[in-house]
Structure formats: C-alpha cells, structure tokens
C-alpha positions in Angstrom: 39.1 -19.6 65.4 35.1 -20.3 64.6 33.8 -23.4 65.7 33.0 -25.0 62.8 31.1 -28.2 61.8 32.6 -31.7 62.5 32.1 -34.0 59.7 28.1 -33.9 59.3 27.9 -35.0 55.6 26.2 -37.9 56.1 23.6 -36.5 58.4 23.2 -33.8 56.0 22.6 -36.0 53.2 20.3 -38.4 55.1 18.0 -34.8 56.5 18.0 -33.8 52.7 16.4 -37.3 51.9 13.9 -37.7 54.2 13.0 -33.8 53.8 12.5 -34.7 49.8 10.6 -38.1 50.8 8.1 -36.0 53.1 7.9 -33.0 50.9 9.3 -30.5 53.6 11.1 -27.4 53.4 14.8 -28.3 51.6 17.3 -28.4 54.2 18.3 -24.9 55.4 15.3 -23.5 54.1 12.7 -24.1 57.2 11.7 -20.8 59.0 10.2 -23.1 61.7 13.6 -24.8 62.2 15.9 -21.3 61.4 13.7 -20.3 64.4 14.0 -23.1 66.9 17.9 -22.5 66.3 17.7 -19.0 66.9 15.6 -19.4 70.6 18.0 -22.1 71.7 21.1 -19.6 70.3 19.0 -16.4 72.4 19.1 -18.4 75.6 22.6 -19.7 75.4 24.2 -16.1 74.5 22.0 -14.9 77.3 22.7 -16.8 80.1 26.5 -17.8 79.0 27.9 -14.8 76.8 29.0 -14.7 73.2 32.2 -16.0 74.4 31.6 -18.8 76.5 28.3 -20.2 74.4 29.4 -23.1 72.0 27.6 -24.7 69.3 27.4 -27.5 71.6 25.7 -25.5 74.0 23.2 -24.4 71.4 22.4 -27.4 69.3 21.5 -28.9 73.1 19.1 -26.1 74.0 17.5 -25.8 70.3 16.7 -29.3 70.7 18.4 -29.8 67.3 21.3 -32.1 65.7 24.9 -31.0 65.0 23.9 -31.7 61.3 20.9 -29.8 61.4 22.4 -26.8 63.3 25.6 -26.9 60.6 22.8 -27.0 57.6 21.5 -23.4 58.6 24.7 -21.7 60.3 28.4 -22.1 59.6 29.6 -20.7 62.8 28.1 -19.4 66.2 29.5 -16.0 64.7 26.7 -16.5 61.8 24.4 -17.9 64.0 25.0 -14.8 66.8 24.8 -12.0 63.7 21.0 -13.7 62.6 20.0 -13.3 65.7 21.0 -10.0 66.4 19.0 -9.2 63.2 15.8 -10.7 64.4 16.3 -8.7 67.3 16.7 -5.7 66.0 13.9 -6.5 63.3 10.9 -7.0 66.0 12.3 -4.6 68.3 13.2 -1.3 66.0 10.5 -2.0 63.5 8.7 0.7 62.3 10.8 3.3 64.8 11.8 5.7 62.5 7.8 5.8 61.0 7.4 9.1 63.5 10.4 11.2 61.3 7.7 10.8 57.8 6.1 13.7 60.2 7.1 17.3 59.5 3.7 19.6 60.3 5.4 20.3 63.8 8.7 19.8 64.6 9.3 20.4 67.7 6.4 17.7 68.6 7.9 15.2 66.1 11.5 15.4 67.6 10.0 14.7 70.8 7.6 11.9 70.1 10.9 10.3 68.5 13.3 11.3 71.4 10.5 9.2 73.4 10.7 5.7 71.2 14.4 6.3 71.3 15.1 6.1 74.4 12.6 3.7 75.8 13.4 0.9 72.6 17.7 2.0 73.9 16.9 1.5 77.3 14.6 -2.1 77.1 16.0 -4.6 78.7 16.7 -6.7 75.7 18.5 -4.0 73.7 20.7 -3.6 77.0 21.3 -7.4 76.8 22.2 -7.8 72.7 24.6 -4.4 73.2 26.3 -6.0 76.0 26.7 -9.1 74.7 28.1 -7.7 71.4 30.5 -5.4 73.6 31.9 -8.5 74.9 32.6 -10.4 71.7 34.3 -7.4 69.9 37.7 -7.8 71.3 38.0 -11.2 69.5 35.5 -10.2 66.5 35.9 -6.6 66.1 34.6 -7.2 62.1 31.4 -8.1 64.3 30.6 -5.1 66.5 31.6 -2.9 63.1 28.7 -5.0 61.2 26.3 -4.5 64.2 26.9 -0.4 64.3 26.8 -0.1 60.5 23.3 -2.4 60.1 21.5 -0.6 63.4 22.6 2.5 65.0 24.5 4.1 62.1 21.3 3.5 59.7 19.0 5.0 62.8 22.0 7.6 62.5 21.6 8.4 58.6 17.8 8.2 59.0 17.7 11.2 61.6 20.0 13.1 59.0 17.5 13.0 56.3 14.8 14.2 58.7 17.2 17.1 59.7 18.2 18.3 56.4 14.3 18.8 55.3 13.9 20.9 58.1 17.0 22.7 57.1 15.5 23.1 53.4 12.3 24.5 55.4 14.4 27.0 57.1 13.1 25.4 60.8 17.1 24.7 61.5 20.5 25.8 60.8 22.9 23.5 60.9 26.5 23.5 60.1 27.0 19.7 60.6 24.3 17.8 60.7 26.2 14.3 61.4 27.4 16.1 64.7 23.9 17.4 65.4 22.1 14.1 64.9 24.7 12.5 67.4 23.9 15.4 69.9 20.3 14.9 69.5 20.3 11.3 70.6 22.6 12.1 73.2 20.5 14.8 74.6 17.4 12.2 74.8 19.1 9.8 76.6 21.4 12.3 78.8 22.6 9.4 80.8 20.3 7.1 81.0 22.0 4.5 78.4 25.4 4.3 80.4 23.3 4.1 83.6 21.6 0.7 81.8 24.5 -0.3 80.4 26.5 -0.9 83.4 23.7 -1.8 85.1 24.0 1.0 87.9 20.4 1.6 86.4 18.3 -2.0 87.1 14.9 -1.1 85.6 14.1 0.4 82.7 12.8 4.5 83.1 9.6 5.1 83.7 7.3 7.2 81.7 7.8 11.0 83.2 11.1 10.3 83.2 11.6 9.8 80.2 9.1 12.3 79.3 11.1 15.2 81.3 14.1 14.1 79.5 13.5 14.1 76.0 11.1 17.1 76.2 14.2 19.1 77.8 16.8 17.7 75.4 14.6 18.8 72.5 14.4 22.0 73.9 18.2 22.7 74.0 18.6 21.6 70.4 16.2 23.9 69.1 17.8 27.0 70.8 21.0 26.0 69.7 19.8 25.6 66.0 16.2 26.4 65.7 15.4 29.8 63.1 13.5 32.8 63.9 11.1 31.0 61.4 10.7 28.0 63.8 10.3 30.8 66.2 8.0 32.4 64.5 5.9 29.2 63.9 5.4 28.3 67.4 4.7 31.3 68.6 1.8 31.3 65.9 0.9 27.7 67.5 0.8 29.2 71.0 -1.9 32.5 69.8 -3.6 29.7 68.3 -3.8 27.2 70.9 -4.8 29.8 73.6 -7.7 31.3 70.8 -9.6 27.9 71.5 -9.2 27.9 75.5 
C-alpha cells in the first residue's frame, strides 16, 4: 500500500494561512519548496532504494514538515515519478536536437549514437534505471510510466528521423521500430549491461565510445543503406580528397 499522509489538516490549514498573511506562493505551488522536497527525496532514494525510503525518511532530509511534504506529494510513488522527471528533464534535454539534421546521414547518426550512449551510460541515469528496476516488482504501473515518458518517446523520435531518410531514398527499411531498437543497441553494444550491473564502474571514455558508435553506425548502413546513400558518400569522399 502507499504511504499516505497522517492527519495533517490542521498543519495544512495553518501553512495556507500564514502563506496568504505573507503573500507567498499558495501552498503546493512553491517551486523553491517542490525543489527542496525533491533534493531531500534524490538523496533518500539514492542511498536507501525506492523500497526501503519512507516519507519519513524524506521529509527528515528535505528539512520539511509531514504537512508540508503531504501538501505537494500524495505518496513517495508521486513524489519518486516527479523526480524521475526532473531527472530526465536536465539530463536528456535537448538530446534528440542532433536528429533536426539530415545534410549527412551517416555523420548525424553518429553524432547521436555519441549523446546516446554517453547520457545511457552517466552515472545518474545508471542510478534512476536501477532504482526504478527495483521498485517495478511492487509498482509495475511505475516502470511502464517511466518507459512510455523516456525511452519509448527517444524510441518514436529516432523513427521519425528514420522514415525521412527512407522518403529520401538514404535507407530501406522494412520495419523501422525493429531498426530503431537495433540502432541503439548497436551504439551501446554492451556497454549499458556492463553499467548496469556495475561490472563496468566508470563511465566510457571518449575513444571508446567513439570506436563504438562509429562501428555500430557502420553495420546499420550496410544492412539498410541505398545505392543512393552509396552514391552520396562516395561523392563526399571525391570531394573531400579535391581540397587536400
């Protein structure tokens, strides 16, 4: 069952007063506050787990009163899906910015391959996806929130890119959901498991990452790259070596 508020009416009321009397934010409504419940909630989840942390536990480190905590998040499911979402909006923002690119596809893929895998491989994704893993036995509505509102809209966002190469003629693709699954698996060949289950203790470096990505792009444009892609790159290469 969520742990849910104990009878906080009265504190409630009496923050809604003295907000009104001061001309603060109304209750509920203070981004400095939402944010100072949200730090205290990161640090609990992070050194206790989803399952272990209690609002108790998080209303202590946020520095914060039961009311005050109850005001802003019914449950430490809520309060564990908001900050998941900050998370995910700092850390992914503007990702997907590299795909508005089509002049060279080959260079585009692997200038995203590269984001991908170093933003899937950070520490701190490592630490939300594990945590998550570990509260979807009990809350399996959870993890199915988390993969719809991150990697399956990441997912759908590669598609699009995809089928506008496909309408260029650059690919040819007979399912492009299974091809944009093989193309993230190709740029991280390995290395997200390896993080994961921490067999893999710091992050990849640069030319690893680098050799990676470059070869996983390469694979997926031989198995559905068009003699027009061909064609186009090889027109790249007569140019590139005209200027040496």
């Amino acid at each position: 069952m969520d742990e849910t508020a104990p009878d906080v009416e009265n504190e409630q009321c009496d923050d809604l007063l003295d907000t009104i009397r001061r001309g603060r934010p109304a209750a509920g409504q203070d981004p400095v506050k939402r944010s100072q419940i949200i730090d205290g909630a990161r640090r609990v989840f992070i050194d206790k787990g989803f399952e272990a942390a209690s609002m108790n536990d998080i209303t202590r480190e946020a520095g914060v009163s039961k009311g005050t905590i109850y005001v802003y998040f019914a449950n430490k499911e809520e309060l564990f899906e908001a900050l998941i979402e900050e998370e995910r909006g700092t850390i992914f923002k503007n990702m997907y910015d590299v795909l508005d690119h089509t002049d060279d596809l080959r260079k585009t893929l692997v200038k995203f391959g590269k984001v991908l895998a170093f933003k899937i491989t950070s520490a701190k994704v490592i630490q939300a996806q594990r945590t998550v893993i570990g509260a979807c036995d009990r809350i399996p509505e959870l993890g199915a929130r988390f993969f719809e509102r991150g990697p399956k809209r990441g997912h759908d966002k590669l598609m699009v890119f995809l089928n506008a190469a496909i309408e260029r003629g650059m690919l040819r693709i007979d399912d492009v959901d299974l091809a944009a699954y093989q193309f993230t698996d190709l740029c991280l060949a390995g290395l997200f498991r390896q993080c994961i289950f921490a067999y893999r203790t710091k992050a990849p470096s640069q030319e690893e990452v680098d050799h990676i990505v470059s070869s996983g792009v390469s694979v997926f444009l031989k198995a559905y790259g068009t003699e027009s892609l061909a064609a186009e790159e090889s027109h790249q290469m007569i140019a590139l070596e005209a200027k040496r």
